[in-house]
C-alpha positions in Angstrom: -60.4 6.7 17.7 -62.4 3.8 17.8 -63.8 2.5 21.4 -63.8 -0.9 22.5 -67.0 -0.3 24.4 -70.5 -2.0 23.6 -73.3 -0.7 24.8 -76.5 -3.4 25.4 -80.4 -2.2 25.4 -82.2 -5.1 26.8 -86.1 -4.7 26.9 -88.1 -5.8 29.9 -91.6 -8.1 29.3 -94.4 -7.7 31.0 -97.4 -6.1 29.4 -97.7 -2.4 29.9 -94.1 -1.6 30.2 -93.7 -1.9 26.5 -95.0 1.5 26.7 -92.7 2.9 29.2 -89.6 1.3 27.6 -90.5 3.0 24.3 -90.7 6.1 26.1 -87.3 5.6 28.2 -85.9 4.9 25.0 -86.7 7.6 23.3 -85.2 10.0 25.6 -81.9 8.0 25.9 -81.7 8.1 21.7 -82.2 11.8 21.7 -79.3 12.1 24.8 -76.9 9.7 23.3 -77.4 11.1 19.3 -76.8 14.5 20.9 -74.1 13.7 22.5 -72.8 11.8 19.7 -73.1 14.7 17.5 -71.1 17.0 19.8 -68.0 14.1 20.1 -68.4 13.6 16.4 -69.4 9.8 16.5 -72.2 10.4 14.3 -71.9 7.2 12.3 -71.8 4.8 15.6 -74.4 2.9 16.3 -76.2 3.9 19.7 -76.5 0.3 20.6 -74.2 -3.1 19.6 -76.7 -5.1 21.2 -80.5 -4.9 21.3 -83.2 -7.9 23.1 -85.5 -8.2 25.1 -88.4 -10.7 26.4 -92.2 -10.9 25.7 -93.4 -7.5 24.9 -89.5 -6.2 25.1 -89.0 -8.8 22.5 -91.4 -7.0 20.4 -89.8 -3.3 21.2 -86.5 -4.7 20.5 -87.4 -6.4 17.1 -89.6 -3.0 16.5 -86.5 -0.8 16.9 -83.7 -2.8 15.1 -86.0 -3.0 11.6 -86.7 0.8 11.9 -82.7 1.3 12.6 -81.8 -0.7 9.4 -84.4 0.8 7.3 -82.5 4.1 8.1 -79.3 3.0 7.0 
């Protein structure tokens, strides 16, 4: 069954939280793909939406080109 839900990652700027988001982000793709895994929504994409501002800019672009180099 297909959900009508989109989920949104918006990235924060501001100069050293670039790290911090890549950190936070990392533990919500390892909660949300394990989860996946278990409800057998393997193939859905984590997030619909992905931005971000100044250095979140730069995560978000960061993490959408790895994503579609997976694929």
């Amino acid at each position: 069954m297909k959900s009508n839900v989109n989920r949104a990652l918006i990235f924060q700027g501001g100069g050293s939280l670039g790290a911090y988001e890549a950190g936070v982000y990392n533990a919500i793709k390892e909660s949300l793909s394990e989860l996946f895994k278990i409800e057998g929504r393997d193939n859905e994409p984590l997030f619909h939406i992905v931005s971000g501002t100044s250095i979140g800019s730069i995560n978000a672009a960061i993490l959408v080109e790895n994503y579609n180099k997976g694929k």
